[in-house]
Backbone bond lengths (Angstrom), bond angles and torsions (degrees), N, CA, C in turn:
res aa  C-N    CA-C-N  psi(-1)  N-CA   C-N-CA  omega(-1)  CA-C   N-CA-C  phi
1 X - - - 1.458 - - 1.528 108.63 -
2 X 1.158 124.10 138.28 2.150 131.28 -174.32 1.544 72.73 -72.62
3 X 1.406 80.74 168.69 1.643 117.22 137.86 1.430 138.24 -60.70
4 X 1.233 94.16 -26.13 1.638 102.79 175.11 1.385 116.00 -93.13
5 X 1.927 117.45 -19.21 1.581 106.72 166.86 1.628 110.76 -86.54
6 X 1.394 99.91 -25.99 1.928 100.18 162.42 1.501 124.05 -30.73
7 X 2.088 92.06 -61.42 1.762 94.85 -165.84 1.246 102.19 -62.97
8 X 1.562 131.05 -44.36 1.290 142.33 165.71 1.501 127.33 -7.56
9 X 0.989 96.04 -69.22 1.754 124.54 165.07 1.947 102.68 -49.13
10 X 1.193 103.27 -76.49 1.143 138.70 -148.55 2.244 83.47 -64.11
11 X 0.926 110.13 -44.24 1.536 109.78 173.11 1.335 129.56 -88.84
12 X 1.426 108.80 -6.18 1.847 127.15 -152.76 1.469 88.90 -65.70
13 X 1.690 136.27 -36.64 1.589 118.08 179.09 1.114 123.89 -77.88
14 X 1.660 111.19 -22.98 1.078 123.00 -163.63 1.638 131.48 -64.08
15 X 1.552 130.87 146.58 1.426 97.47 174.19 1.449 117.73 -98.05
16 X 1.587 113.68 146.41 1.248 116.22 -162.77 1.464 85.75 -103.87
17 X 1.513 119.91 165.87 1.454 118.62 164.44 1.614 108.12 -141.61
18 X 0.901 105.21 155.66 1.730 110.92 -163.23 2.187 87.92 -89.15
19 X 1.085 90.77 157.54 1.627 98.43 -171.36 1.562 97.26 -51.84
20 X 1.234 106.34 -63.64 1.840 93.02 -163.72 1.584 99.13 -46.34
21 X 0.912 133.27 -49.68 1.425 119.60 -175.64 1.183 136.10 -46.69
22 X 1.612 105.83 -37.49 1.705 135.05 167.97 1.390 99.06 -65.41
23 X 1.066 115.77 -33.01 1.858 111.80 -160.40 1.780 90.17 -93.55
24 X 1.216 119.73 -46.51 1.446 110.29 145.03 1.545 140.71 -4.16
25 X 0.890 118.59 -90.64 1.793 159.03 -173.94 1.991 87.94 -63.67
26 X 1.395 125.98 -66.28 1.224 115.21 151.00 1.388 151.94 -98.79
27 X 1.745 99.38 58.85 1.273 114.92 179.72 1.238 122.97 40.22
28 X 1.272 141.39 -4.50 1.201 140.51 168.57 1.629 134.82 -76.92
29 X 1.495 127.20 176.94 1.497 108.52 -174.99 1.684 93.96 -75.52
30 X 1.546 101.18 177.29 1.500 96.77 172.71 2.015 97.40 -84.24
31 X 1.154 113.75 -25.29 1.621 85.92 158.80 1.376 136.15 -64.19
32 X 1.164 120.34 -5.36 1.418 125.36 177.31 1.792 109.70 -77.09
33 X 1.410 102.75 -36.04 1.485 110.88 165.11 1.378 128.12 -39.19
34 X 1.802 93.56 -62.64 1.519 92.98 166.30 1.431 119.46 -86.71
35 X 0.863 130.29 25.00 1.730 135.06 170.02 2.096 91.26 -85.62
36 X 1.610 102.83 -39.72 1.533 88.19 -162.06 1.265 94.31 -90.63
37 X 1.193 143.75 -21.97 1.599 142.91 164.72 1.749 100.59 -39.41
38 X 1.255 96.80 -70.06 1.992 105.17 -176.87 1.522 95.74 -50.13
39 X 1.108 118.84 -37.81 1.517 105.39 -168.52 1.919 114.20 -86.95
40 X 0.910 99.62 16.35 1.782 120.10 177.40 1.820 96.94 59.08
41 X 1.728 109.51 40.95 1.728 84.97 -169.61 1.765 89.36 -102.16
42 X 1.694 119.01 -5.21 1.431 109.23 -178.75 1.589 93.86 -140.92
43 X 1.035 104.35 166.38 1.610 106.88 165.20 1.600 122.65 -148.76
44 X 1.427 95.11 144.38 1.710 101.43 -154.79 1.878 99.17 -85.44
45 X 1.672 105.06 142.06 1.213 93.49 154.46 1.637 118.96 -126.74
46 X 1.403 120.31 134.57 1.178 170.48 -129.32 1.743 105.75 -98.52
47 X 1.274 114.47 67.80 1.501 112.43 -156.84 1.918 96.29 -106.50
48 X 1.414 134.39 107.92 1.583 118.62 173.73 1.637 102.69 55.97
49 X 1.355 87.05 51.29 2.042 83.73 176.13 1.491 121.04 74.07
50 X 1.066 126.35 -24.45 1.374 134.77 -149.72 1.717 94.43 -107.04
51 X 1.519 102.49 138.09 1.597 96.28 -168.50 1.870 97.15 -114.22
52 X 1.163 106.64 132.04 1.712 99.90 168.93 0.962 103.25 -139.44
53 X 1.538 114.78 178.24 1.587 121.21 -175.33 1.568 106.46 -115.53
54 X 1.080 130.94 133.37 1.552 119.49 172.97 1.267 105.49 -79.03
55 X 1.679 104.27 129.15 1.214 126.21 177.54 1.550 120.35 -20.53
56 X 1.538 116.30 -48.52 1.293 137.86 -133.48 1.518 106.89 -93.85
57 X 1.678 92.65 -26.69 1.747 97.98 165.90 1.438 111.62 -76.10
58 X 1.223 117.00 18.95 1.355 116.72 165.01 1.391 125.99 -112.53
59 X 1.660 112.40 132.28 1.701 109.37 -172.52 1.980 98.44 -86.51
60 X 1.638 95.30 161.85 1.210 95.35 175.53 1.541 128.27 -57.33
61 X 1.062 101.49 -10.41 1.796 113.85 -170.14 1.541 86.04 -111.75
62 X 1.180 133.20 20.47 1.804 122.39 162.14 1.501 97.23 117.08
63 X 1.720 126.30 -114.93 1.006 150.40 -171.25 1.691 93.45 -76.87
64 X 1.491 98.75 135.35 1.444 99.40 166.77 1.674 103.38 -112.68
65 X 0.895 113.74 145.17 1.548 146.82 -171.89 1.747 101.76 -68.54
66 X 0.965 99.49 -43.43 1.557 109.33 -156.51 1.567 86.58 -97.15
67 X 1.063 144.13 -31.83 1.817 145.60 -164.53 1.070 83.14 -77.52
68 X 1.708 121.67 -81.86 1.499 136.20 -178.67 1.448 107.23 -16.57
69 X 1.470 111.27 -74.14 1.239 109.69 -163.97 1.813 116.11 -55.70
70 X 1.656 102.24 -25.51 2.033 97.40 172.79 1.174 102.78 -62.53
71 X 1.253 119.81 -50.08 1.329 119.98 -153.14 1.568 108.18 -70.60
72 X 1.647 121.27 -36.68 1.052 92.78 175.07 1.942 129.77 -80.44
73 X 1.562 102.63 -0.68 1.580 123.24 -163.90 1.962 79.26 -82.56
74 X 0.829 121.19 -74.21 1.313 107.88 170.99 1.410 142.84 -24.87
75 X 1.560 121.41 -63.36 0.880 142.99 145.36 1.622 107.99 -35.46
76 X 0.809 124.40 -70.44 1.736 125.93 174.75 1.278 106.94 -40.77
77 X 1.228 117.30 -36.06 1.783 119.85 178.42 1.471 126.98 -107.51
78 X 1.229 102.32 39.93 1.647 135.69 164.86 1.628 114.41 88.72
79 X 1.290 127.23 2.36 1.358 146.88 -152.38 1.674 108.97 -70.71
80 X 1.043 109.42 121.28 1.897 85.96 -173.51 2.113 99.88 -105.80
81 X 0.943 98.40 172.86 1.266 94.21 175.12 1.707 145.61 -17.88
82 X 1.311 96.14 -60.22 1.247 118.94 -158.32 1.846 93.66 -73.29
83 X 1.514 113.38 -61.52 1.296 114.95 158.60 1.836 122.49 -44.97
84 X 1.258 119.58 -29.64 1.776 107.13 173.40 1.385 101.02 -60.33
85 X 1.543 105.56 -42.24 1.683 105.42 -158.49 1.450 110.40 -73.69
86 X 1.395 117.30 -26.82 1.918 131.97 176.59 1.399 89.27 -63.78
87 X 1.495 138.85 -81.20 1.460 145.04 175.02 1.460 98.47 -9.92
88 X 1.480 108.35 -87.20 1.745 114.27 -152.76 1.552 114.17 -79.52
89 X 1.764 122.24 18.82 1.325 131.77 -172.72 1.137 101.77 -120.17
90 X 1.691 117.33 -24.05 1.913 117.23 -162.41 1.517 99.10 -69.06
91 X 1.356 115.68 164.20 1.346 107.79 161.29 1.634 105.76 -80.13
92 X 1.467 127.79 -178.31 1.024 116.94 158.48 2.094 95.11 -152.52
93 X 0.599 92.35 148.80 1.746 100.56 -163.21 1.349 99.97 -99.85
94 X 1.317 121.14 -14.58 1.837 114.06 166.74 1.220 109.09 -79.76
95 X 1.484 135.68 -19.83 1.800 127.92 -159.43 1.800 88.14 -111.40
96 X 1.049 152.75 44.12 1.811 106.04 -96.89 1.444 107.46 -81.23
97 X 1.419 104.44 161.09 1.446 103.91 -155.99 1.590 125.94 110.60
98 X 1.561 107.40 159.33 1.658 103.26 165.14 1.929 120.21 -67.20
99 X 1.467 83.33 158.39 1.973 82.67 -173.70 1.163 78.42 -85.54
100 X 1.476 155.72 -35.87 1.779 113.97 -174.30 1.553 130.87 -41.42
101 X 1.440 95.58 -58.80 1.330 119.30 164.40 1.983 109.10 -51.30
102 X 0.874 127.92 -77.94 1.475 135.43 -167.10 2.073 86.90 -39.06
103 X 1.487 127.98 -60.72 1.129 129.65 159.30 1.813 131.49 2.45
104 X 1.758 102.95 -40.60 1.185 138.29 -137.57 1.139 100.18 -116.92
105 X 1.549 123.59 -10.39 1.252 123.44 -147.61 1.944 121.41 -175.69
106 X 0.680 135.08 -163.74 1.376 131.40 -152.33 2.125 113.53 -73.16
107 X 1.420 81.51 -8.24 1.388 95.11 169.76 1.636 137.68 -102.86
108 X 1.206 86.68 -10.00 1.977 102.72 -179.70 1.059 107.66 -19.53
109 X 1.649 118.79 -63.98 1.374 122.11 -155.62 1.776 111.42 -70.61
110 X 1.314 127.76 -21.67 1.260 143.16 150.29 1.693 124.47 -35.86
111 X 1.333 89.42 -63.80 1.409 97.93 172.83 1.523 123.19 -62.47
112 X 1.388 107.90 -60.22 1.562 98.07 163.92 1.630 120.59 -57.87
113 X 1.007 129.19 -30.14 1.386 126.07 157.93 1.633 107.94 -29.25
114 X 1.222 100.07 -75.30 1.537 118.72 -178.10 1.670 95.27 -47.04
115 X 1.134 124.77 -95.50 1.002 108.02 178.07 1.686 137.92 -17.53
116 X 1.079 123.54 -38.48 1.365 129.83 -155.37 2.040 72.05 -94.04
117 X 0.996 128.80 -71.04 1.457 112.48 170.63 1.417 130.78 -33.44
118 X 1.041 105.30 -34.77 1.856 112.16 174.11 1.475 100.26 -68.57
119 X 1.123 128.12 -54.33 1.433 131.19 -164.60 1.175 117.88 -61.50
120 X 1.186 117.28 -57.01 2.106 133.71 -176.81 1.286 101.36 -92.69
C-alpha cells in the first residue's frame, strides 16, 4: 500500500476544508493560510490536486499551539507532509489514541515529546 492510499484511509472520516474555509474558521486572509503552511505551523493535504487542511489541525481558538508546535518539531526533522499527517492520524495505543487528538488535550506535551524524539 503507498503512502498516499495510507493518508487516504487514514483521513477518509475526517473533515478536510478547502483554504478559504480554513482562512475562514481563523479569521484570516486565505493568504495568511499559506503564510502558516510556509511557516511549517499547518500542513496541507493534497487530495486530486486540490489542497485542504484537515479540520482537526485546528484549535478551537484558531491555530493550535500544541499542533503547530508537532508540526513544526517534525518538519525541522526532515518530515514532509504527507508523513506529519500519517504521524498525527495513526492510532497509537500507548498515548491511547491518535496524536492529533491527544494534541487537543491532556497529552500535548507527550506528543511533542515524541515527536521532538522522532525527529533528532
Amino acid at each position: 500500500m503507498s503512502a498516499q492510499t495510507n493518508l487516504e484511509q487514514l483521513l477518509s472520516d475526517e473533515t478536510l476544508l478547502a483554504l478559504p474555509d480554513a482562512a475562514d474558521i481563523l479569521g484570516v486572509p486565505v493568504t495568511r493560510v499559506h503564510d502558516f503552511v510556509g511557516a511549517r505551523k499547518l500542513v496541507m493535504y493534497v487530495r486530486d490536486g486540490k489542497k485542504f487542511i484537515p479540520a482537526r489541525l485546528l484549535g478551537d481558538d484558531g491555530l493550535s499551539k500544541f499542533v503547530s508546535g508537532a508540526i513544526t518539531v517534525l518538519a525541522d526533522g526532515g518530515y514532509n507532509d504527507e508523513e506529519i499527517l500519517a504521524f498525527l492520524y495513526t492510532e497509537d495505543d500507548t498515548l491511547p489514541g491518535r496524536p492529533i487528538d491527544a494534541l487537543h488535550g491532556q497529552k500535548a506535551r507527550e506528543v511533542i515529546r515524541r515527536a521532538q524524539a522522532m525527529a533528532f
